[in-house]
SERO-4910 file (N, C-alpha, C, O; in steps of 0.05 Angstrom, whole numbers):
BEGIN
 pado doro    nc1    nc2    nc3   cac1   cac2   cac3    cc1    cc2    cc3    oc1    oc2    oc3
  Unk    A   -260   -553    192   -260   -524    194   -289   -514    192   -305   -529    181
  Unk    A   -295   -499    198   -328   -483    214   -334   -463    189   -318   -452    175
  Unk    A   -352   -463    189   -358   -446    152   -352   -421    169   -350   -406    149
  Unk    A   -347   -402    192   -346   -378    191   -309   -378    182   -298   -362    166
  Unk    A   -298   -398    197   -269   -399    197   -259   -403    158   -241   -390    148
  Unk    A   -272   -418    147   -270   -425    122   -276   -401    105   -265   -399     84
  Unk    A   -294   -384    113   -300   -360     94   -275   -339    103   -263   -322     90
  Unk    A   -271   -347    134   -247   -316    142   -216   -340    118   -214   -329     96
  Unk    A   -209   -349    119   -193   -364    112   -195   -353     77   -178   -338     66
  Unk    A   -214   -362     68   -222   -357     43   -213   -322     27   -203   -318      5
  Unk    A   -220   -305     47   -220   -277     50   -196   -268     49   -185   -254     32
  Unk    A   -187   -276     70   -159   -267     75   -131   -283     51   -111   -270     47
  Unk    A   -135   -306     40   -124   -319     13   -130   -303      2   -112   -286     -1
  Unk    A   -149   -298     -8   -161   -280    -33   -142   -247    -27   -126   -235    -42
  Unk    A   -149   -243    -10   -136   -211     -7   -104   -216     -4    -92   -194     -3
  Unk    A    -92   -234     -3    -60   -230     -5    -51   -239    -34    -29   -234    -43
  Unk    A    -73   -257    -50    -71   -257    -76    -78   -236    -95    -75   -235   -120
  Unk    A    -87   -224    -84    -98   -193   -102    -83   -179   -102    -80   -166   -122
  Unk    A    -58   -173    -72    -45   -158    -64    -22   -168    -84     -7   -151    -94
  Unk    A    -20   -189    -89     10   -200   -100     15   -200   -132     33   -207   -146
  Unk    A     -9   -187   -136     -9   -174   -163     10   -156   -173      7   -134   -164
  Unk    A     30   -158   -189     60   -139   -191     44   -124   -212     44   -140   -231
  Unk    A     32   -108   -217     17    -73   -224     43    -58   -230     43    -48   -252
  Unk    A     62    -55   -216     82    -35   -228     98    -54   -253    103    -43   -275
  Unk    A    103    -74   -249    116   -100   -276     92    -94   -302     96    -85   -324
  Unk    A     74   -100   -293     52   -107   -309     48    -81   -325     48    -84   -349
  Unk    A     45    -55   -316     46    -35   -323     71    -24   -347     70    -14   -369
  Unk    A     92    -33   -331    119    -26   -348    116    -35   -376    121    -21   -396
  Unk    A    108    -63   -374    109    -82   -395     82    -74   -418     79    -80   -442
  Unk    A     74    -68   -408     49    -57   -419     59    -31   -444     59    -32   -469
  Unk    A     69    -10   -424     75     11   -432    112     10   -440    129     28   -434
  Unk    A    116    -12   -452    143    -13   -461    171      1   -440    189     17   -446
  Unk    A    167     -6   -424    178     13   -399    208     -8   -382    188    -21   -372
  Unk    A    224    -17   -374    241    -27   -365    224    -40   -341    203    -32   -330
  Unk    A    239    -62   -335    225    -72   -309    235    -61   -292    259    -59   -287
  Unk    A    207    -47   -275    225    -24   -249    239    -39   -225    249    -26   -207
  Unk    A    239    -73   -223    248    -74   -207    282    -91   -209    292   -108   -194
  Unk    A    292    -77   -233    316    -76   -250    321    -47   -250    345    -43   -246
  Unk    A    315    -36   -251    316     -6   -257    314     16   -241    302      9   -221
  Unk    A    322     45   -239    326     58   -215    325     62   -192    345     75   -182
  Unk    A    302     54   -174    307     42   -142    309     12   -150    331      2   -149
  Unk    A    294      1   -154    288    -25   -163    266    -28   -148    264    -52   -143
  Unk    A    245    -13   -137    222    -18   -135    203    -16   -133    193      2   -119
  Unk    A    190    -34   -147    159    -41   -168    139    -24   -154    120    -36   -145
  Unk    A    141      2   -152    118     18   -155    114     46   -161    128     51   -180
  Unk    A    102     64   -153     92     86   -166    108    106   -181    107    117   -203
  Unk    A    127    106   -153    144    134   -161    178    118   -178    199    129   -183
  Unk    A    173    102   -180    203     88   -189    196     88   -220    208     94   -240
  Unk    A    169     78   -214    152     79   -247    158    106   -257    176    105   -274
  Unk    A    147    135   -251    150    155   -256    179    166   -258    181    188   -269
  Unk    A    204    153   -247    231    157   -247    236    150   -278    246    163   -296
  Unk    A    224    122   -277    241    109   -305    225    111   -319    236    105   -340
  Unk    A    198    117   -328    173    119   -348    169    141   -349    185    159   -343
  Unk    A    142    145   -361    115    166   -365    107    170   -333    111    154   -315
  Unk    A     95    195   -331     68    194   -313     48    180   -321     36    170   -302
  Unk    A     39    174   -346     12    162   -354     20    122   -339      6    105   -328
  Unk    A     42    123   -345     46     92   -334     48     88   -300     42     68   -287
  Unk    A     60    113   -290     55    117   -261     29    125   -251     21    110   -233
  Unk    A     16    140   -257    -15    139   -258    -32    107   -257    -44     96   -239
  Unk    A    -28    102   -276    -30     74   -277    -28     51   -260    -43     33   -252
  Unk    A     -7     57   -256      9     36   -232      0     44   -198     -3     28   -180
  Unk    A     -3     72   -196    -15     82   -169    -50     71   -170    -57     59   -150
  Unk    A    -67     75   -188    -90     73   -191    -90     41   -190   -108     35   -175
  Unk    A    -75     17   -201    -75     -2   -202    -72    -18   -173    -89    -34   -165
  Unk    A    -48    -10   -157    -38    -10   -130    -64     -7   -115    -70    -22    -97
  Unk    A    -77     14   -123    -89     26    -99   -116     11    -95   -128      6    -74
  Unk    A   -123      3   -123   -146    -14   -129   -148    -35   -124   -171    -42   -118
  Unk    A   -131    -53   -125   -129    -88   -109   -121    -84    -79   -128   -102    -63
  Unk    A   -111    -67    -72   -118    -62    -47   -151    -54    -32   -156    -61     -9
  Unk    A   -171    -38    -50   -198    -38    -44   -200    -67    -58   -208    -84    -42
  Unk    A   -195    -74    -78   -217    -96    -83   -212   -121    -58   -232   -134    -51
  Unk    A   -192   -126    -49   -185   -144    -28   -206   -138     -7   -223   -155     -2
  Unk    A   -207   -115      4   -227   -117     25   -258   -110      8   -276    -98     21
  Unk    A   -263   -115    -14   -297   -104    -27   -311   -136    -18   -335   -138    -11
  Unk    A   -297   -156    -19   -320   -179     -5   -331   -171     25   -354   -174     33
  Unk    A   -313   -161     36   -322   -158     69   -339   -133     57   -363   -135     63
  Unk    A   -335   -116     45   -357    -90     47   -380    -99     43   -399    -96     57
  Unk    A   -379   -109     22   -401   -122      3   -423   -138     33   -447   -133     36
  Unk    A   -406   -158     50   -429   -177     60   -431   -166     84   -448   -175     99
  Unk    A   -415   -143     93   -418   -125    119   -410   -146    136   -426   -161    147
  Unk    A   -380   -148    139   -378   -166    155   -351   -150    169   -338   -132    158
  Unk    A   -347   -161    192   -342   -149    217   -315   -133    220   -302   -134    199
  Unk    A   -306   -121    235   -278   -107    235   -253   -123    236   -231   -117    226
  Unk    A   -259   -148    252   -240   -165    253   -226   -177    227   -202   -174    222
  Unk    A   -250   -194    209   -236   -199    182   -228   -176    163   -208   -177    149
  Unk    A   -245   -158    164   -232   -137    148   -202   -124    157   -188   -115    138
  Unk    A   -190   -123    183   -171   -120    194   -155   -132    173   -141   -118    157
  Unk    A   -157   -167    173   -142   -186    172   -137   -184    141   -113   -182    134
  Unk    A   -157   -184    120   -161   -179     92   -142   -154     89   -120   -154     76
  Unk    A   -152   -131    102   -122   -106     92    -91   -104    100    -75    -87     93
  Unk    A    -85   -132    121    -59   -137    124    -50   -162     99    -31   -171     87
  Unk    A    -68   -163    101    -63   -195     69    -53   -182     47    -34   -187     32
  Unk    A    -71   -165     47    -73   -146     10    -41   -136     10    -24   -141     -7
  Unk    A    -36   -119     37     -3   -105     38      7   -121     40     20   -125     19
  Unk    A     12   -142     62     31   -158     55     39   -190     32     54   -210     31
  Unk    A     13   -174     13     18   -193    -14     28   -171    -27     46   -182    -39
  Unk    A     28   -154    -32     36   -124    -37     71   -117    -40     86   -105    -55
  Unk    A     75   -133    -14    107   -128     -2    118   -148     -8    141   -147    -17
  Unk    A    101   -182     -4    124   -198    -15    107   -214    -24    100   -233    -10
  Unk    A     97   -211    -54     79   -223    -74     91   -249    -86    112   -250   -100
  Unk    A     71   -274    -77     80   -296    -89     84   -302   -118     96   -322   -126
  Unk    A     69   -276   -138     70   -280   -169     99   -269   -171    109   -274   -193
  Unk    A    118   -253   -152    147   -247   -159    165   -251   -129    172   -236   -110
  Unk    A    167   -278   -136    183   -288   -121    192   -270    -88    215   -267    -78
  Unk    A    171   -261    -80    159   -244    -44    178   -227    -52    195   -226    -34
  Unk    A    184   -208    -76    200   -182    -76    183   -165    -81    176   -165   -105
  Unk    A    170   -145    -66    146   -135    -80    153   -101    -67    176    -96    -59
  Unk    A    135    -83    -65    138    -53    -59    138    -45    -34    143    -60    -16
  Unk    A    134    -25    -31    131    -12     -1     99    -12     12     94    -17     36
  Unk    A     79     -3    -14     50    -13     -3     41      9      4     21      6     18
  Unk    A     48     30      0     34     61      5     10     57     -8    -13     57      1
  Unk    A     17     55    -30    -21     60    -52    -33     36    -52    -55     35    -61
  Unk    A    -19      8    -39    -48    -15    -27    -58     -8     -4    -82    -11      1
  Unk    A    -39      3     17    -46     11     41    -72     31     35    -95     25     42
  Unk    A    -66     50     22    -82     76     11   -114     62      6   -135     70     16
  Unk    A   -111     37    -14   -131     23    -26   -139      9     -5   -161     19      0
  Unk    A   -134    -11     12   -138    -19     29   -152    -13     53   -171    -27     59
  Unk    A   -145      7     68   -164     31     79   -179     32     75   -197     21     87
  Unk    A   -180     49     52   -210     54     41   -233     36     44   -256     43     46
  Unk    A   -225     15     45   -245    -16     43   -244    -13     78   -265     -8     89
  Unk    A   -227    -16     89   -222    -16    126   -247      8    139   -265      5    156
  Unk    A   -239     31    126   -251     51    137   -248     77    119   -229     93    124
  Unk    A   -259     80    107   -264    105     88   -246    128     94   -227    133     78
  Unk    A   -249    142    115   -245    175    131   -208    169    133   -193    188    131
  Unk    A   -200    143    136   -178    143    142   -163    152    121   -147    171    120
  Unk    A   -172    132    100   -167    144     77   -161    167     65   -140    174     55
  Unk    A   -186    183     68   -185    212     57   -157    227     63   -141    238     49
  Unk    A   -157    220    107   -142    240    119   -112    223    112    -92    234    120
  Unk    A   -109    197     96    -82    185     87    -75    207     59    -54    218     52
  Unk    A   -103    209     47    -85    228     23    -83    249     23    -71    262      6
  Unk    A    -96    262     49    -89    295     53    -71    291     56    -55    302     40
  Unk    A    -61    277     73    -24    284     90     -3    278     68     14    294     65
  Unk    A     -3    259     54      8    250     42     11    280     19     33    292     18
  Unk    A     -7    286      9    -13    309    -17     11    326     -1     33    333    -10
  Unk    A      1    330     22     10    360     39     34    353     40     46    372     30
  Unk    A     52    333     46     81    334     53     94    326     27    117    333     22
  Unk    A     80    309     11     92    311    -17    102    335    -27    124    342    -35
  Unk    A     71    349    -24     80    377    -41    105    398    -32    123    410    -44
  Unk    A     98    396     -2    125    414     14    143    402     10    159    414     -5
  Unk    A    149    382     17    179    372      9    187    353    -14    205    337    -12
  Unk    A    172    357    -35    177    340    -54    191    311    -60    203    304    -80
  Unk    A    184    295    -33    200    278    -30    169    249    -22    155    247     -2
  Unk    A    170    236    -41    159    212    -38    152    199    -12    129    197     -2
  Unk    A    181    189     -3    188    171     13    170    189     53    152    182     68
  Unk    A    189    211     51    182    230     77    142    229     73    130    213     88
  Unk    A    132    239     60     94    244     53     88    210     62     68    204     75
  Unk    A    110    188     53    101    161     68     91    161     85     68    162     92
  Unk    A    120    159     99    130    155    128    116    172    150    111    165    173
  Unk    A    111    195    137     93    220    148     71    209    149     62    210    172
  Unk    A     57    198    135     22    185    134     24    166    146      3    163    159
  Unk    A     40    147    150     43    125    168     40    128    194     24    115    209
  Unk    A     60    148    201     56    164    231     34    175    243     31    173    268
  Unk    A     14    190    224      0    198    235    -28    186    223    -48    201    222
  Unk    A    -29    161    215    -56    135    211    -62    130    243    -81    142    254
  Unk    A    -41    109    261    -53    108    272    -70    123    301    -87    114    316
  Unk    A    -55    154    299    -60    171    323    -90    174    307   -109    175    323
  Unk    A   -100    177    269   -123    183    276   -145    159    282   -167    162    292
  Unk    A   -130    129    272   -151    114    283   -156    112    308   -180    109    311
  Unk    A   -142    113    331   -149    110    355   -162    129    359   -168    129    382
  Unk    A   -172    149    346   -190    173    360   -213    166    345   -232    168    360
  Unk    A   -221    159    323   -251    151    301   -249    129    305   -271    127    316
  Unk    A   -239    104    305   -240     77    301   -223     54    316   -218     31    309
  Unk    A   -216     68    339   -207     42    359   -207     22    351   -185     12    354
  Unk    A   -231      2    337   -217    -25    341   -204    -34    320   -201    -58    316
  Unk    A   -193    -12    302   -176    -17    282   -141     -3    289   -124      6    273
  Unk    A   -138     -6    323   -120     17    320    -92     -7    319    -71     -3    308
  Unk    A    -99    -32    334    -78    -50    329    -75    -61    298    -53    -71    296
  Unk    A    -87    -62    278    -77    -75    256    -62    -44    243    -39    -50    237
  Unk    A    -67    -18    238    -65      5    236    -35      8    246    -20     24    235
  Unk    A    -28     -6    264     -5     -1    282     18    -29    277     41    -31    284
  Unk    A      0    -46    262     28    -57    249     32    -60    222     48    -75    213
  Unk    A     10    -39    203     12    -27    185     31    -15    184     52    -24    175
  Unk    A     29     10    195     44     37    200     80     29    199    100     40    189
  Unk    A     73     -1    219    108     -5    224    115    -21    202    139    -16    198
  Unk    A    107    -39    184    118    -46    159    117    -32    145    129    -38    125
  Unk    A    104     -3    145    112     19    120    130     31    126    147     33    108
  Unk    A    136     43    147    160     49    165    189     33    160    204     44    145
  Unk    A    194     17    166    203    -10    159    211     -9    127    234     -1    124
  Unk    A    200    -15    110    198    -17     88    225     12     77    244     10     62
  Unk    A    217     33     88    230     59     87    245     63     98    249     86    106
  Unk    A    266     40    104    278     43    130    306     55    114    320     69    128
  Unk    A    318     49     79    336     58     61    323     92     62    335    110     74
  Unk    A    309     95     56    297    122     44    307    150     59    315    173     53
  Unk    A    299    126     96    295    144    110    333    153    117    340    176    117
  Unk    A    350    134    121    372    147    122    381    156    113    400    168    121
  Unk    A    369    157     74    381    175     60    367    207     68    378    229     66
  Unk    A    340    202     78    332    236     86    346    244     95    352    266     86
  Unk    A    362    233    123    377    240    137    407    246    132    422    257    149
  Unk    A    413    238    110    439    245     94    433    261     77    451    274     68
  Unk    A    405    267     65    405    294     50    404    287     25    398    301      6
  Unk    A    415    250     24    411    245     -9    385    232    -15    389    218    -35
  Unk    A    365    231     -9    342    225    -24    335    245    -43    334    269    -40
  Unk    A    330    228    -64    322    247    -88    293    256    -83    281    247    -64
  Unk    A    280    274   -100    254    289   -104    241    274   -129    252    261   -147
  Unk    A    208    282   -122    201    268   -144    200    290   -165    194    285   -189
***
């Protein structure tokens, strides 16, 4: 193997082991809290935390999420290295995120690694991931919809600022999508709960 191949190799390991970090478990347990992925959705992240906990432990768990998702891509920032591996590093981080080898590949939906992750991909995306998200949270008080909503409209803005991120962006989008795929027919039945 070719030391460029061995370092992308290296990178992208590293970033699905960061990702596979269970932060919402870790958190619970921390803060004496039920394991969320036993407990009211059954899963391990932000807002399930905030269902069955504190905010201070959902705080926690979002800030935690969101942060091994940047730290997964902070080697590529760090050595300024190219769009390609960084691509590859913020699909690692989520999908260590979604099915984390430290809990047997049952892991979250990946909104706040995605969120974290970005950020390390491309900054701006970011920002305009937590406007939308803020904005449809707040109108419709519903978690899942402010997702699915930011999902949708990631990759219409990468293809206009950042093209050569619009294919990894675009099978982002569809495993968060995906992931929501319960949520979403409950929107559509009217029974999804509010946060």
């Amino acid at each position: 193997m070719t030391e460029p191949a061995l370092l992308t190799f290296g990178l992208v390991l590293l970033a699905y082991l960061w990702g596979s970090i269970p932060t919402a478990v870790l958190v619970c347990h921390a803060f004496d809290i039920p394991d969320p992925r036993k407990k009211g959705s059954g899963n391990p992240g932000t807002t399930n935390v905030l269902r069955i906990g504190t905010r201070k432990a959902a705080l926690v768990t979002l800030l935690g999420d969101a942060g091994k998702g940047y730290l997964a891509l902070l080697p590529c920032v760090l050595l300024d290295l190219g769009s390609e591996i960084r691509a590859l590093c913020a699909f690692a981080a989520i999908a260590g995120h979604m099915l984390p080898i430290f809990s047997s590949f049952k892991g979250g939906k990946g909104v706040a690694t995605t969120f974290g992750a970005c950020f390390g991909l491309f900054w701006p995306l970011a920002i305009v991931q937590l406007l939308v998200w803020s904005i449809l949270a707040g109108i419709s008080r519903r978690s899942s919809l402010a997702s699915v909503g930011t999902a949708l409209v990631s990759p219409i803005f990468i293809w206009l600022s950042a093209p050569q991120y619009i294919a990894i962006m675009l099978v982002i989008s569809l495993l968060l999508i995906t992931r929501h795929r319960s949520n979403i027919s409950n929107l559509l039945s009217g029974t999804e709960p509010r946060i």
